[in-house]
N, C-alpha and C positions, 0 to 999 in steps of 0.2 A: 221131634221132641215129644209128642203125642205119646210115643210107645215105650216110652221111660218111665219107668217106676219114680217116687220121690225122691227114695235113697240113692239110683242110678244119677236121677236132675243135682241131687246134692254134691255128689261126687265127681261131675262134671264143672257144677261151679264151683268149689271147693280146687278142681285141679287148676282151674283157669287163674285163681285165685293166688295159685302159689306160684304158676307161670308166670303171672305180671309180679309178681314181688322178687322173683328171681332175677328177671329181665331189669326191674329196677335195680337190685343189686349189684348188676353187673354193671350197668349204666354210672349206679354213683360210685362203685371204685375206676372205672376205666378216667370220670370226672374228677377225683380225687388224683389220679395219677398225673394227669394232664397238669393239672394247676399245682400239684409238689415239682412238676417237670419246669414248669413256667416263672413260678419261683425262684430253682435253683438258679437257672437262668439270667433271672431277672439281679439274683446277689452275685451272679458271677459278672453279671454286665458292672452292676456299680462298682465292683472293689476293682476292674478294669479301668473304670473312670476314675477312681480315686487314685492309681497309679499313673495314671495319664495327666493328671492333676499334679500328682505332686512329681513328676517330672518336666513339667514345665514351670512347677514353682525352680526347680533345681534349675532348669534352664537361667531362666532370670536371675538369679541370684549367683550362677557362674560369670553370665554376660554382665553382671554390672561389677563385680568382681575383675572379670577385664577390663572395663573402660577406667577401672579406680586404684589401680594395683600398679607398679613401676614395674613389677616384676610379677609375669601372668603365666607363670608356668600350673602351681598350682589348682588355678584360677579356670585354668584352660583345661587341663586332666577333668577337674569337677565337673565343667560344662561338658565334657566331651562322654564322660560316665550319665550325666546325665540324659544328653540325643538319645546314647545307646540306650538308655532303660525306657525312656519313653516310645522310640521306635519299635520294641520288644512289646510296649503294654498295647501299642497303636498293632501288632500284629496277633495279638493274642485276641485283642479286643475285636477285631478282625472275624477271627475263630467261632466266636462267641456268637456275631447279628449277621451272619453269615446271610439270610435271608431279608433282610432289611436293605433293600439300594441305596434309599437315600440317606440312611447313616455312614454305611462304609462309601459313599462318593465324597460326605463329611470328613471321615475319618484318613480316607486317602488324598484330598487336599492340603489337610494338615501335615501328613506324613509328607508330601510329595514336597509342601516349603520347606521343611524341616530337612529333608535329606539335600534338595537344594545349594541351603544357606550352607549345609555342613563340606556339600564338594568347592564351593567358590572358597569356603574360608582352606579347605585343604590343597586347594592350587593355589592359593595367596592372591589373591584376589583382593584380598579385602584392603581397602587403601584406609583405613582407619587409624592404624599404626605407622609408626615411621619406623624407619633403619633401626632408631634406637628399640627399638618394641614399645616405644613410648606413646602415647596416642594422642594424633595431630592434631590441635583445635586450632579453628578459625582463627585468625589475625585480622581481618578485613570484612567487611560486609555485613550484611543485616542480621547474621546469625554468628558476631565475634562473641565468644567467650569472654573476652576483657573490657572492663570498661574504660570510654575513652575516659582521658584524661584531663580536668578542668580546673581553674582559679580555687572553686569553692566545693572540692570534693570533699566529702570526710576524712577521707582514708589518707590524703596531703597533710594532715596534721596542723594545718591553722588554715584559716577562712580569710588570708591577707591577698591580693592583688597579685599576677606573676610580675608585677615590673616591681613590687616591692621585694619581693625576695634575695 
């Protein structure tokens, strides 16, 4: 550096100058891309959740739709629309955290009940309905539907004695 002139020393740091502002600008869009990348990402994972979400709201509201219904044809279509859309969101969503294990180990436990329930109910498995397609409740035991019957029920319509009646 001795045998440089002023204007040689200026033009050297003048160039180093514009090298480091370069190197920054390349830095802050490579850092700009990254985090637009991270983003997208990031709103493609939520609207996956939110499909995942409202396919299990749909789930529940088919299934209790079956346990409530005489007639569960309907009932059954909508649940059955609805596995399929959430199995769809659970493989998309899939696509998406691809690099994540311990989400998709989450997300494929979920999927793995969910296709489960759906082959036991399509080999008829499910002992929940009877012949009629009507659905069986308890008669007996700690978990009967009906209440037993007493002297002084409300619902017996007077509060008199069974020997009086």
């Amino acid at each position: 550096m001795k045998n440089l002139s002023i204007s040689q020393r200026l033009f050297v740091l003048l160039a180093g100058l514009v090298a480091a502002l370069v190197a920054a600008g390349v830095f802050d869009h490579l850092a700009q891309a990254r985090e637009q990348e991270a983003g997208e990402r990031r709103d493609a994972a939520l609207q996956q959740a939110e499909r995942i979400r409202y396919a299990m709201l749909g789930m529940g509201y088919g299934m209790r739709g079956l346990l409530v219904s005489a007639t569960p044809e309907a009932e059954q279509k909508y649940k059955d629309d609805a596995d399929e859309d959430f199995l769809k969101a659970v493989a998309d969503a899939r696509k998406i955290i691809g690099d994540r294990p311990d989400l998709l180990a989450a997300l494929e436990a979920i999927a793995d009940s969910t296709r489960r329930r759906r082959t036991r109910a399509r080999r008829g498995s499910s002992s929940w309905r009877g012949a009629t397609g009507r659905p069986r409740w308890p008669t007996t035991g700690p978990t009967t539907c009906r209440p037993a019957r007493s002297s002084r029920s409300w619902w017996s319509g007077s509060w008199r004695s069974p020997a009086t009646r």
